[in-house]
C-alpha positions as CSV (number, residue, x, y, z in Angstrom):
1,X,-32.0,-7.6,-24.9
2,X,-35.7,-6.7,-25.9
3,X,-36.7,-7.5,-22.7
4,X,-34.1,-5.2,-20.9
5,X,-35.7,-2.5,-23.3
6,X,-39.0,-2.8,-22.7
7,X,-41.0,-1.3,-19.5
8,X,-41.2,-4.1,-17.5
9,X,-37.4,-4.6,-18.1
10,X,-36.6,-1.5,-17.5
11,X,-38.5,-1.2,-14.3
12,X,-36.6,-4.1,-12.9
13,X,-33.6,-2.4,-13.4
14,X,-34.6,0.5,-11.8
15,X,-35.3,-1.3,-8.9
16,X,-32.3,-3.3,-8.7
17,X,-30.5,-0.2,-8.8
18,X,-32.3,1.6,-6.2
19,X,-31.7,-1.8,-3.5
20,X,-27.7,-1.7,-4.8
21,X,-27.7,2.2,-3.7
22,X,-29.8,1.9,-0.3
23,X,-27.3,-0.9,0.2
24,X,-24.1,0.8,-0.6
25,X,-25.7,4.0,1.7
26,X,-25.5,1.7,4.4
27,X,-22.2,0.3,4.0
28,X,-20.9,3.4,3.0
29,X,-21.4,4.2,6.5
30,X,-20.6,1.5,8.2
31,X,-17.1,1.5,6.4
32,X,-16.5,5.4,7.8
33,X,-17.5,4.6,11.1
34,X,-15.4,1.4,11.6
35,X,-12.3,3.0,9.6
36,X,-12.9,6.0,12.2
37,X,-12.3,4.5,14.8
38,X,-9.6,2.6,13.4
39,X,-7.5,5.3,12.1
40,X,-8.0,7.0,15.7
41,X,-6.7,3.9,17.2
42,X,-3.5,2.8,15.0
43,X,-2.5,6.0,14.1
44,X,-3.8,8.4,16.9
45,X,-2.2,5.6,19.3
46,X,1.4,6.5,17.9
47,X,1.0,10.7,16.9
48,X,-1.1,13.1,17.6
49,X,-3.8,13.1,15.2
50,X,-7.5,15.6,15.1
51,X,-10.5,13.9,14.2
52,X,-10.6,15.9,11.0
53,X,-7.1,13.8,10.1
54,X,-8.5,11.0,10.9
55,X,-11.7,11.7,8.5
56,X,-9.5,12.3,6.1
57,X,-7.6,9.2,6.3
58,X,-10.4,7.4,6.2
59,X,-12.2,9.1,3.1
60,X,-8.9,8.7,1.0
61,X,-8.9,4.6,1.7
62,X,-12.9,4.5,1.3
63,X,-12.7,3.9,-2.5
64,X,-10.9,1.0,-2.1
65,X,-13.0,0.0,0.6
66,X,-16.3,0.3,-1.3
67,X,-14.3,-2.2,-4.2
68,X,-13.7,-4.9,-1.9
69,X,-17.6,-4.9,-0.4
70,X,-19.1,-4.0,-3.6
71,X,-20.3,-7.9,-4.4
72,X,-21.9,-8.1,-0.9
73,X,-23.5,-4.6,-1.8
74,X,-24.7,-6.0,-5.1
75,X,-26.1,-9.3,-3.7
76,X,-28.1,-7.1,-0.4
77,X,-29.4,-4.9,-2.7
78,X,-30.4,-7.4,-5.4
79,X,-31.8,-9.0,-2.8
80,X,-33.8,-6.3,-1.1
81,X,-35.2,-5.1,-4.5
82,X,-36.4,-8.9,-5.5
83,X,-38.3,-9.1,-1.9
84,X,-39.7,-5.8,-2.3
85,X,-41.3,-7.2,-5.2
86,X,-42.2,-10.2,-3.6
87,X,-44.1,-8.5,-0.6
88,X,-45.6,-5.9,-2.6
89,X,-46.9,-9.2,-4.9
90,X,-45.6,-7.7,-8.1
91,X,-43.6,-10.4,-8.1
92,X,-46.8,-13.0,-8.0
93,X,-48.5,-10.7,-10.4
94,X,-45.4,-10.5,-13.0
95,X,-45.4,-14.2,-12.7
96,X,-49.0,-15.1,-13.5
97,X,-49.0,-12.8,-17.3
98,X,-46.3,-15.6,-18.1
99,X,-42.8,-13.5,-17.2
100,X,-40.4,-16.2,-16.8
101,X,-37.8,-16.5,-13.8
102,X,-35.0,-16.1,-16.4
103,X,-36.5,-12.3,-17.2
104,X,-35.5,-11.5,-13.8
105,X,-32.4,-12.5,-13.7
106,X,-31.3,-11.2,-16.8
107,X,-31.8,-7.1,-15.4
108,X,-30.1,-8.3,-12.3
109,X,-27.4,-9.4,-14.0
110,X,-27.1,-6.7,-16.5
111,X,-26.7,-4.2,-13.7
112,X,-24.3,-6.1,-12.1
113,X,-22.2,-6.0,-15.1
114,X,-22.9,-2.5,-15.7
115,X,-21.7,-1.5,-11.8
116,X,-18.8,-4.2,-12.4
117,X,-17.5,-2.5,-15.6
118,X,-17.6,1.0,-13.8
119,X,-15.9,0.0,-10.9
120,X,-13.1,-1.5,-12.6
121,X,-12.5,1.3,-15.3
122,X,-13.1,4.5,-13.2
123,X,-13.6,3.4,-8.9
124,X,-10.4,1.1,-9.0
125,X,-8.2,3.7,-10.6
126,X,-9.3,6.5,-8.2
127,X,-9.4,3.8,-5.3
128,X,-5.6,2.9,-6.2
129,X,-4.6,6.9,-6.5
130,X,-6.5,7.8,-3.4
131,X,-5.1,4.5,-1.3
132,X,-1.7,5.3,-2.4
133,X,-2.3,9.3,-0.8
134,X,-3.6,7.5,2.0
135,X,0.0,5.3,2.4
136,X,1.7,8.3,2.3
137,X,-0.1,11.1,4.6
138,X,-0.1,7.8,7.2
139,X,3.6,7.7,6.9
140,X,4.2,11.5,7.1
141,X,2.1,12.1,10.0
142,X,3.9,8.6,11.8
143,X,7.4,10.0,10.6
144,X,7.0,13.1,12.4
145,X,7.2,11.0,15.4
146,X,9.5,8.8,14.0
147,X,12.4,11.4,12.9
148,X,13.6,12.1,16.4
149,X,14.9,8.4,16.2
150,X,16.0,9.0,12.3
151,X,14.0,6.0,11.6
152,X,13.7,7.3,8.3
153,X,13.7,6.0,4.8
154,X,14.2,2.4,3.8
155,X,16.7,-0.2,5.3
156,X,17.4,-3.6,3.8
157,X,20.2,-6.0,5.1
158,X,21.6,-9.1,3.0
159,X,25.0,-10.8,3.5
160,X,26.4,-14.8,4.2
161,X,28.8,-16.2,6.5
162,X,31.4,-14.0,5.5
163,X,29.9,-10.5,5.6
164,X,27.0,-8.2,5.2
165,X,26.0,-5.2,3.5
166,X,23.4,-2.8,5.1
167,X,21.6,-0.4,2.3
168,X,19.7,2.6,3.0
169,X,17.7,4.3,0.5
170,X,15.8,7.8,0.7
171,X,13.2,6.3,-1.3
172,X,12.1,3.5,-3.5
173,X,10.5,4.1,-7.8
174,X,7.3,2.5,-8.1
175,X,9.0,-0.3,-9.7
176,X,9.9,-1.7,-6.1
177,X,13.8,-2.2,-7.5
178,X,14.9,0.9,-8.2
179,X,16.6,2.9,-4.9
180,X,17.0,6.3,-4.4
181,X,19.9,8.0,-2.9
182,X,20.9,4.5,-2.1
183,X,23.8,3.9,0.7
184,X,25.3,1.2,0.9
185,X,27.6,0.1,4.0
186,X,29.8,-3.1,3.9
187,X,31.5,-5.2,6.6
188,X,33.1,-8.5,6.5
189,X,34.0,-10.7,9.5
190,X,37.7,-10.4,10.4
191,X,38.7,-12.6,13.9
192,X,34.8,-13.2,14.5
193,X,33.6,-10.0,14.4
194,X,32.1,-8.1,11.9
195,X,34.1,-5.1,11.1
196,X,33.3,-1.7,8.0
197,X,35.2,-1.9,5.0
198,X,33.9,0.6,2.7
199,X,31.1,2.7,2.0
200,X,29.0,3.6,-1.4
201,X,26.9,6.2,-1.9
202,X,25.0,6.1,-5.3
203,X,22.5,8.3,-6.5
204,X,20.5,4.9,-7.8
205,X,20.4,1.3,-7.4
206,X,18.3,-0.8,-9.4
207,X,18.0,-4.3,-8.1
208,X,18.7,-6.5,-11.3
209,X,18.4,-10.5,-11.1
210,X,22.0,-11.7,-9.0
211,X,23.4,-8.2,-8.7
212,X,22.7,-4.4,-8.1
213,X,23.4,-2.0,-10.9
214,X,24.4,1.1,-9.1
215,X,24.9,4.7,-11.0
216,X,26.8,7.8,-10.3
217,X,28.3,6.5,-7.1
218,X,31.0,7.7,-4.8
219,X,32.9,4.7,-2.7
220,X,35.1,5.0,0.8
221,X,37.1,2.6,2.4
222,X,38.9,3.7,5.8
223,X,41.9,5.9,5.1
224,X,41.2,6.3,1.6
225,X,40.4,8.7,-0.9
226,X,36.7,8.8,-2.4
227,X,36.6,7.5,-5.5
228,X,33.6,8.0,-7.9
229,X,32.5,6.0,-10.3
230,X,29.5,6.5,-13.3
231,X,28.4,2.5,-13.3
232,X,29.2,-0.6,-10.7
233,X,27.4,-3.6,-10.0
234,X,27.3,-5.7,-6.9
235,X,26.1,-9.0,-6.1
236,X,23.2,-10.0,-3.8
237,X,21.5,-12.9,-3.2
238,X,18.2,-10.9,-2.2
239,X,14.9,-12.1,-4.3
240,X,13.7,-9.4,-6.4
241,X,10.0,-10.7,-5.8
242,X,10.0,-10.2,-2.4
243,X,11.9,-6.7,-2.7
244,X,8.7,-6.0,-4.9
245,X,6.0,-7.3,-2.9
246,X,7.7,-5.9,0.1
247,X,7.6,-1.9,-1.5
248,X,4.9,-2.1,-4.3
249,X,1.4,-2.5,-2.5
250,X,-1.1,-3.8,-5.6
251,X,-3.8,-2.1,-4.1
252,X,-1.6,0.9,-5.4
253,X,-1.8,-0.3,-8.6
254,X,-4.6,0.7,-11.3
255,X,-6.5,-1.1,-13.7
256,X,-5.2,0.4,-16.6
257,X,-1.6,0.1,-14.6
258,X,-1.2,-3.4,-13.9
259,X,-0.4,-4.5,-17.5
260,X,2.7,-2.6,-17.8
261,X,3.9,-3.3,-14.6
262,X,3.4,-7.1,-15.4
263,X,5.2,-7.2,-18.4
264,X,8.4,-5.0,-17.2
265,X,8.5,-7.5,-14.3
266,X,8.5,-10.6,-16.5
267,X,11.1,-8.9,-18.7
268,X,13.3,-8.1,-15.7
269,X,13.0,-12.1,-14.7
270,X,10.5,-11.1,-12.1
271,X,7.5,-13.7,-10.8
272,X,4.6,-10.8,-10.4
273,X,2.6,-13.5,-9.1
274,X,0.6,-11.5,-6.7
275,X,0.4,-8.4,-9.6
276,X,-1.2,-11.2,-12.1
277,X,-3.5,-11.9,-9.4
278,X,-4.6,-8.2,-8.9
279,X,-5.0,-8.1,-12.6
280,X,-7.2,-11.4,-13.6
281,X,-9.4,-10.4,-10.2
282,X,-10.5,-6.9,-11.8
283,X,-10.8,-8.5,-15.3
284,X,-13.1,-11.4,-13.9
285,X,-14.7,-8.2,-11.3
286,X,-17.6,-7.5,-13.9
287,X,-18.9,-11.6,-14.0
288,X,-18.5,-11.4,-10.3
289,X,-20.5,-8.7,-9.5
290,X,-23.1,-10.2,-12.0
291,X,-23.0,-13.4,-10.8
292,X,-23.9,-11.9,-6.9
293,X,-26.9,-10.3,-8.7
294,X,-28.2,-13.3,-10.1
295,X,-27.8,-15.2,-6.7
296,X,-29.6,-12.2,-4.8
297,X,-32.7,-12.7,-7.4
298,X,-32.4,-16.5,-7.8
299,X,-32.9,-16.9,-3.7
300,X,-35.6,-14.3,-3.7
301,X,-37.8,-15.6,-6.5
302,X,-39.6,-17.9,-3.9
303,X,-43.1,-16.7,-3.6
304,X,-43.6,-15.1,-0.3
305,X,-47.5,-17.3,0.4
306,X,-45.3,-20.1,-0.3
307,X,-43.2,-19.5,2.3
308,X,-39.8,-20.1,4.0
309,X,-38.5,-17.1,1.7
310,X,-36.4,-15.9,4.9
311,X,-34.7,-19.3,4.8
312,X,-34.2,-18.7,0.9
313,X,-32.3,-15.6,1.4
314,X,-29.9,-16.4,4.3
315,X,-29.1,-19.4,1.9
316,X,-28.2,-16.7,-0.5
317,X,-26.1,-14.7,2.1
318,X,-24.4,-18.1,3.0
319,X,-23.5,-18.7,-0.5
320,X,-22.2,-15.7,-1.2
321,X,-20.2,-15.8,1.9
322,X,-19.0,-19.0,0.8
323,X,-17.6,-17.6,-2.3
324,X,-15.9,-14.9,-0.9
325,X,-13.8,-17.5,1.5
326,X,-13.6,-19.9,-1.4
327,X,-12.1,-17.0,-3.7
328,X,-9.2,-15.7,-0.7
329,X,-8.4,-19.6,-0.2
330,X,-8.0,-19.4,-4.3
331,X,-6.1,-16.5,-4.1
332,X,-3.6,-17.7,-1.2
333,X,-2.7,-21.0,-3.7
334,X,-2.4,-18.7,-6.4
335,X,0.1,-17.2,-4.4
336,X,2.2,-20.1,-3.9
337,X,2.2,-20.9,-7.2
338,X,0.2,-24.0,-7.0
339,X,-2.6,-22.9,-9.5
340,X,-2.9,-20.4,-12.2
341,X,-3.7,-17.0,-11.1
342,X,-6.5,-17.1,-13.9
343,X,-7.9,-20.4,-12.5
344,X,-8.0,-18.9,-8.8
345,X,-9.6,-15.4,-9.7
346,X,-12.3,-16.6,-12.3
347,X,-13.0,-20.2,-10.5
348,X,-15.5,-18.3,-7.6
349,X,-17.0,-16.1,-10.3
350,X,-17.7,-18.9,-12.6
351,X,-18.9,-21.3,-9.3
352,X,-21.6,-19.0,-8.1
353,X,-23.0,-18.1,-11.8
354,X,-23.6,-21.4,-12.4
355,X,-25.3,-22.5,-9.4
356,X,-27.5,-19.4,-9.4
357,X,-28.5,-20.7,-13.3
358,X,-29.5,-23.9,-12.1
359,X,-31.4,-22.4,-8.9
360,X,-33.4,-20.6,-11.6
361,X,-34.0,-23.4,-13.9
362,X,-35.5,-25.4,-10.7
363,X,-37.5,-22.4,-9.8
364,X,-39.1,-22.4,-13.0
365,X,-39.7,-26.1,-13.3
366,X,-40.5,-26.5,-10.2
């Protein structure tokens, strides 16, 4: 810590900084200009949509954009500022008064902690906020195509061999199991064909484990009086963990949201597996983006007369690279349940800070 303090320390850090903001410049741009021209293609392919929209669009989802690259930032710019020294022999000069290779990794690492603490307690929130704007203007501007054909709403189908029930909702909670203004249209097979029996329309319809609770309902049959009704519950055989993964997007979900929306879904009987994902992923977010830092300065420390530093640093790139992959292929067992969603999200993390610590203990030695 006395070293982060001191001049020398401090320096470092400022440097550090200044590579991670010249890199996050240039992939700040790159993200507008590729999401452009995406949001022009998808969307402007299907409605009419002015390049102001589409800037728009693109500006509300760049939050969460700049969360997903932010390692890679971190590791070019930790890179760029290590180099910088190296070229400009500070580096060799730093050296040779006795700084040791573990000084430069510790400012490295402190700022990627720093970034990683910010980005998980104030960008992800206003990524997940702006993202979920995003999901909405993109539907609005699609539905205005879209309502000529009334495909509007939600529409869900379950039923067995001897009937179905189609369900169409004006809207779902942010639960993902809750329906509003919830329809719900039955038919049952009668001489091999599937003929209405009745129809309920309730005001809600939360999706409970086996059945749906429905409240203040009104139900038809053919011929028949409405009847109404304050509570009535209705089996399903639908999984309520795809019902949530299929409505509740987790890059919608904050930081400071996920917990509660974990436990509620436990408590319903709910596997939030890819929720518990999202969550140990932004808790393990800080040690990643520290553990990037150290690997941009651990593959730069090479002195530049020594040479082959080029080779150094796209051994860096290809490590980092390598722990992104590793940490999606992590992720995708997580989501079958064949690890703990701890184990895949802190596993990558973990990985790369240790090799960068023994990189740095053979620099020195060596």
């Amino acid at each position: 810590m006395s070293f982060l303090l001191s001049r020398m320390g401090r320096y470092i850090i400022a440097r550090v900084f200044g590579g991670v903001l010249i890199a996050l410049i240039a992939v700040l741009a790159c993200i507008l200009l590729i999401d452009l021209v995406e949001q022009m293609r998808t969307v402007g392919a299907r409605t009419d949509i002015s390049l102001l929209e589409a800037l728009r669009l693109t500006l509300l989802k760049t939050p969460m954009l700049v969360e997903q690259t932010l390692p890679f930032v971190v590791l070019a710019g930790t890179m760029m500022a290590i180099i910088g020294l190296n070229r400009s022999s500070e580096l060799v000069a730093m050296r040779a008064s006795g700084v040791s290779a573990w000084r430069f990794l510790t400012p490295a690492a402190f700022v990627g902690i720093m970034l990683g603490v910010l980005a998980v307690t104030s960008l992800n929130p206003l990524g997940a906020y702006l993202y979920q704007q995003f999901e909405s203007e993109k539907e609005d501007a699609l539905s205005e195509r879209l309502s000529a054909t009334g495909q509007n709403g939600v529409w869900i189908r379950q039923g067995d061999e001897e009937g179905q029930v189609v369900i169409h909702a004006d809207g779902v909670d942010p639960s993902g199991t809750r329906l509003q203004g919830a329809t719900f249209m039955f038919f049952e097979v009668q001489q091999d064909a599937l003929r209405f029996v009745r129809r309920i329309e309730a005001a809600s319809a939360e999706l409970k484990p086996g059945f749906w609770q429905l409240t203040d309902l009104v139900e038809a049959t053919p011929g028949g009086r409405p009847v109404r009704q304050t509570h009535l519950a209705i089996p399903t055989t639908l999984d309520a963990t795809e019902l949530i993964n299929r409505f509740v997007n987790p890059a919608t979900l904050s930081f400071w949201a996920l917990p509660s929306f974990i436990r509620e879904a436990r408590e319903a009987g709910f596997a939030p597996t890819r929720y518990e994902m999202k969550w140990q992923s932004l808790l393990a977010y800080p040690l990643l983006l520290a553990t990037m830092a150290g690997l941009g300065a651990a593959f730069s420390l090479q002195l530049q007369r020594l040479g082959n530093l080029a080779r150094w640093g796209a051994a860096g790139v290809s490590i980092g690279l390598f722990l992104f992959f590793y940490s999606q292929l992590a992720g995708a067992f997580a989501m079958t349940q064949s690890v703990p969603a701890a184990v895949a999200a802190w596993s990558a993390p973990l990985a790369g800070m240790f090799i960068a610590l023994a990189l740095v203990a053979f620099v020195e030695d060596g």
